[in-house]
Structure formats: structure tokens, C-alpha cells
Phi, psi and omega in degrees: 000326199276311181317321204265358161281329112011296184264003183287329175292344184248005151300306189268348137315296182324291167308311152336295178285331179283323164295326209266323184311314194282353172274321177302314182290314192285299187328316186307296185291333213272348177282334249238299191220163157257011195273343184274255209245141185292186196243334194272340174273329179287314171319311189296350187279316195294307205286331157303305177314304197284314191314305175304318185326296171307323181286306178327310182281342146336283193310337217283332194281334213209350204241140152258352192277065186317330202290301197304329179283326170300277189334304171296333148304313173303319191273014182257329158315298174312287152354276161295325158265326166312322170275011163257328160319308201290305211259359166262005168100043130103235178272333169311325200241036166029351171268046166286325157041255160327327174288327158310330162281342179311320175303288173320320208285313206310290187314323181294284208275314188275330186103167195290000179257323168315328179279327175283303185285357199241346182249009148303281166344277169294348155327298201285336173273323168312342207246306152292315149325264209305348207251320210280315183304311179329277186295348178123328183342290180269145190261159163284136136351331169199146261252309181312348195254007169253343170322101175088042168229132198241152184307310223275354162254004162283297212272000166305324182285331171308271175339332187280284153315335160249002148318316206269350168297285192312307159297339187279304190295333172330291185272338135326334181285333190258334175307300216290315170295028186230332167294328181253359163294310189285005180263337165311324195279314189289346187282346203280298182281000150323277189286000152326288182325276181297015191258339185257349165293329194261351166275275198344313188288332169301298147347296211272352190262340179257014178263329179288310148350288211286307175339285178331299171314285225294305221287314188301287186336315194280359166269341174263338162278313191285335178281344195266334109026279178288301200300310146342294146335309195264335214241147183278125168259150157259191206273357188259296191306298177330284181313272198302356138307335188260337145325253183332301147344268182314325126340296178324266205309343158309287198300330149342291192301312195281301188313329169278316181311298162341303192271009156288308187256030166278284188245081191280153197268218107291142206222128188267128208250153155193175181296137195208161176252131189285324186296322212260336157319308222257302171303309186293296172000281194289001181270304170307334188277299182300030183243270178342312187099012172286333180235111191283185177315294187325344182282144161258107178246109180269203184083179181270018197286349195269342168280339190323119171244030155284138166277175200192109179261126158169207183284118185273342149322298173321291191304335180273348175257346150271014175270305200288312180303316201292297194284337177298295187313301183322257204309359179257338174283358158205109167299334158276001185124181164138190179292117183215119177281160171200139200197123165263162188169163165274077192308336186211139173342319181251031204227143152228158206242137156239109193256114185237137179221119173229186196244055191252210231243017174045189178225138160290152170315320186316290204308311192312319167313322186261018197286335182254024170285100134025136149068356174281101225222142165251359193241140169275153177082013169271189189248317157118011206238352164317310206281338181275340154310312172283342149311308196282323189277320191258004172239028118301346175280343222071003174294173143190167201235163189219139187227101168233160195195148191213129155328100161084021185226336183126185200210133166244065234260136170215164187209137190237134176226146159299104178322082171250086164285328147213117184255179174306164182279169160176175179192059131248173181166195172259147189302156204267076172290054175276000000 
């Protein structure tokens, strides 16, 4: 609404300037000669032009129904120039023109079928005019303006004109629809724009928050800790000393993730073997007891000799993240591949495949959402942390999955085997 009121006020400008110019052209030729158009009937078209112009910006003030008032200034437009047409002698007075701004105006302010429908329009009235005027239908306006004007150069001159009614509207029609995609488009990432200002301000406020939490939390862990310690528990007291431990250090967990992908830090970049990152990862998860005998684990990462320049913390918390779903989609065991390679000269590929119990189209969608878990007891923020690490490289990543078949994850990188140096990224969340 707000657009189209905009372009109906930049209508009644546009028309401003095209009456005040032709009124200034006509003063100009009528000192210059006397042979051109009498004064009081042309005037009286300009001065129609400036009145409606005043009611229009009135209605513009008070009226919301824009589309309809825009029609009605064209067709008033239309008007007006069909009697400047009439009274300069038809095809004889060259201002047939005009219907092109009439045209221009339409496509612009109404859209590309308002342009089709508004240069259809002036054909056909132009076309009459000029054929009535020919053939006699109609007398001219002043007796001398039909004088040496032969049929076969009125309808060449017809024709012509609505070739060029017809090409103009054409191509305004494809403008006003290429304006309003790209204005549909700015409106998208407009509010793109405020939907990540106000996660950001959010962000920045649940990062402070959750700060705030970790510390007193790791102080309220430590003291039960000691007391544990210090104190003879019996087995009922004892378990719920161990609760509580263990509980702490969960949300502990959850509050460093959180704030790895709130407020990721700075980070000391080198030259690194990618594969090692990936080796300490599985070492730690069979140490833990997260990857029982059962898992079968394969690929080339232990021969992998690509180097890599950047953080091997990022990578190793994205190893950690990766391979942790893997192993929770399959709680009885199975198979999990993991294989580095180049698909292209400028590309490095890292390929993890396991056989667990995969994603529905639903889930595969929601998989880098915040706070989104397909497994219980998970937090939902791995997979979006490992999004922000790899797309701080310039990486991305591709995901295919089938239900009870399995899950194929591949990460793709921009080859730096020694790249420029830097030191920034997403936070080292280990």
C-alpha cells in the first residue's frame, strides 16, 4: 500500500512536468509563429491537466483507494491527449506521442498488464481519430490541417504508432515486472535483515545470561564436590551427590556450547594434518565408552597426508560433534566410514557415513536449527556449531539420508594447504 501510494504521488509529478513542459513549448513556438495551434482550446486542455492534478493530490491526502485514483488520472491523461491530438490536426500535429508517456506512466505506477491495457487503448482511440479525420467521419479542427495529407500516410502513420504503442508497452511490462521482483526481493532480505538483528540482539543477551550461570554453576559443582568428598554419605544421600555432580556438568556442557555458538572467539591458525584432529576425536570417544566394540570403523583418514591450514580445535569440535550423532543413531552398532579426498583441484572433501537409523526429509531439514535434537538427552546446538565452523572456512556441507539406512554427511573445503594466515573463526568448544 505504502509503494503504491509513492508511485501514485510520483504520477502526479511526472504529469506536472510533462503539462508544465508543453505548456512552456507551446508559449515558446506560438511567439515564434502564428501558424501553430489557436491558444484558447489548447490552453484549456493544460489547464484541465493542472486542476485534475490538485483534485488528485487532494484525494492523494485523504483518499486511500490508490490503484483506482492512478487509473483515473490515465484515463484522464488519455483524454486529454486524444484532444491535443484532434486540435493539432490528427496525424498532421505529431503529438500523438504522448500516448507514450501515457503508457510509461501506466507500467510504472500500475504494472505491465496496466501498460498493455493502457497502449491497446490509445491505438484504438488514435487510430480512430486519425481514420475519422481521413476519411471525412469527422470535420478538423481548423479547415487548412487536413490540406496535402494523403489516406496512405495516415494509415502508415497509424501503423507505426501502434508498433511503437505496442513495443514500449511491451517493454515497460517486463521492466515493471523485473521492479517488482527485485522490489519483492529487497523487501525479503529487508526483514531477513531484522529477523538477524533481533536473533543477534538476543543472542547477545542470552550469551551474557548463560555467562553469568557458568560461573556460579562450576562453583556450586565444586563445592558438592568437596563435600562429597569430606563427608561419610549413605547410599541414598551418596546417589544424589552424584546427581547433582553429573547434572551440573551436563548444563556446564550445555552453556559452553551455547556460548561457542553465540559468541565464538578468536582462534590461532597453523599448518596441521587434517586426519589428526579426527584420530585424537575417536580416541577419546573409545576412552569415554561412547564408541563401544561394536561400532566398525573404516576409510583412509589414518593414511589421510592432507595438510590444512587452520584450527585443529574447530576441527576436532567438529569431529566430535559429527561423529557423536553417528554413534547415537546407532545404539546397537554398525558401520561408520569416515574418508578424506579431493573432489577438485581447489576443493578438499571430508566424508562421514554411518549405517544408523538416518533422517526423514522433516528431520534432514531441521538438522542445523539451534536447540533442534533428534536423540534424547542431546542439547540441539552440535550440528549448528559445526555449521558456523565450517562455514567460517568458506566450506558447506552436503547431507543425504534415508530412514533405517543410514546418514552421509560430506564437508567440502577450499583447499589451503598453506593459506593466507588469520585469526578469526568460531570458537574452540571442546
Amino acid at each position: 500500500m505504502r509503494t503504491l501510494k509513492s508511485n501514485v504521488r510520483w504520477l502526479l509529478i511526472w504529469r506536472l512536468v510533462v503539462i508544465t513542459s508543453l505548456f512552456v513549448a507551446a508559449v515558446v513556438i506560438q511567439l515564434a509563429t502564428a501558424s501553430f495551434l489557436p491558444l484558447s482550446p489548447f490552453y484549456f486542455l493544460i489547464v484541465t491537466e493542472y486542476a485534475t492534478g490538485l483534485v488528485f493530490f487532494l484525494l492523494l491526502l485523504f483518499n486511500t483507494r490508490y490503484r483506482a485514483q492512478a487509473y483515473a488520472q490515465i484515463l484522464i491523461d488519455l483524454a486529454v491527449i486524444t484532444g491535443l491530438v484532434y486540435i493539432s490536426g490528427g496525424v498532421g500535429g505529431q503529438l500523438y506521442f504522448l500516448y507514450v508517456f501515457a503508457i510509461i506512466a501506466a507500467g510504472l505506477v500500475l504494472g505491465g498488464r496496466a501498460a498493455l491495457m493502457t497502449a491497446a487503448f490509445s491505438a484504438i482511440v488514435f487510430g480512430a481519430v486519425a481514420d475519422s479525420l481521413a476519411y471525412g467521419w469527422i470535420l478538423y479542427f481548423r479547415p487548412d490541417q487536413g490540406a496535402e495529407i494523403e489516406i496512405g500516410q495516415v494509415l502508415y502513420t497509424v501503423f507505426m504508432a501502434w508498433g511503437l504503442f505496442g513495443v514500449i508497452a511491451v517493454l515497460i511490462a517486463k521492466l515493471s515486472s523485473s521492479l517488482q521482483k527485485t522490489r519483492a526481493e529487497l523487501d525479503a532480505a529487508q526483514q531477513e535483515i531484522n529477523i538477524r538483528e533481533r536473533d543477534a540482539a538476543a543472542g547477545r543477551a542470552s550469551a551474557f545470561i548463560a555467562h553469568e550461570i557458568r560461573n556460579p554453576l562450576a562453583a556450586i559443582s565444586g563445592a558438592v564436590q568437596v563435600l562429597q568428598n569430606d563427608l561419610d554419605l549413605g547410599g541414598e544421600q551418596a546417589r544424589l551427590m552424584d546427581i547433582v555432580v553429573k547434572e551440573s556438568h551436563r548444563v556446564s556442557q550445555s552453556i559452553e556450547q551455547f556460548l561457542c555458538l553465540a559468541s565464538p572467539g578468536k582462534q590461532t591458525y597453523s599448518v596441521f594434518r587434517l586426519a589428526d584432529p579426527l584420530v585424537e576425536t575417536l580416541t577419546m570417544l573409545r576412552m569415554s565408552g561412547e564408541m563401544s566394540d561394536r561400532i566398525a570403523v573404516g576409510g583412509n583418514y589414518e593414511a589421510s597426508p592432507f595438510l590444512y591450514f587452520g584450527s585443529p580445535g574447530q576441527f576436532k569440535q567438529v569431529f566430535w560433534n559429527l561423529l557423536g550423532n553417528a554413534l547415537k543413531a546407532m545404539p546397537d552398532g554398525g558401520g561408520l566410514s569416515i574418508d578424506f579426498f579431493r573432489p577438485d583441484k581447489n576443493a578438499l572433501a571430508i566424508r562421514i557415513v554411518d549405517t544408523g537409523r538416518g533422517m526423514t526429509a522433516a528431520e534432514k531439514a531441521r538438522m542445523f536449527e539451534p536447540f533442534y535434537t533428534r536423540f534424547e538427552g542431546g542439547r540441539g546446538l552440535g550440528m549448528s556449531v559445526v555449521r558456523q565452523i565450517i562455514e567460517s572456512y568458506a566450506g558447506k556441507i552436503q547431507v543425504q539420508s534415508e530412514p533405517n539406512v543410514g546418514t552421509d554427511i560430506k564437508i567440502i573445503l577450499p583447499y589451503r594447504e598453506f593459506g593466507a594466515k588469520g585469526n578469526s573463526g568460531a570458537a574452540d568448544c571442546r
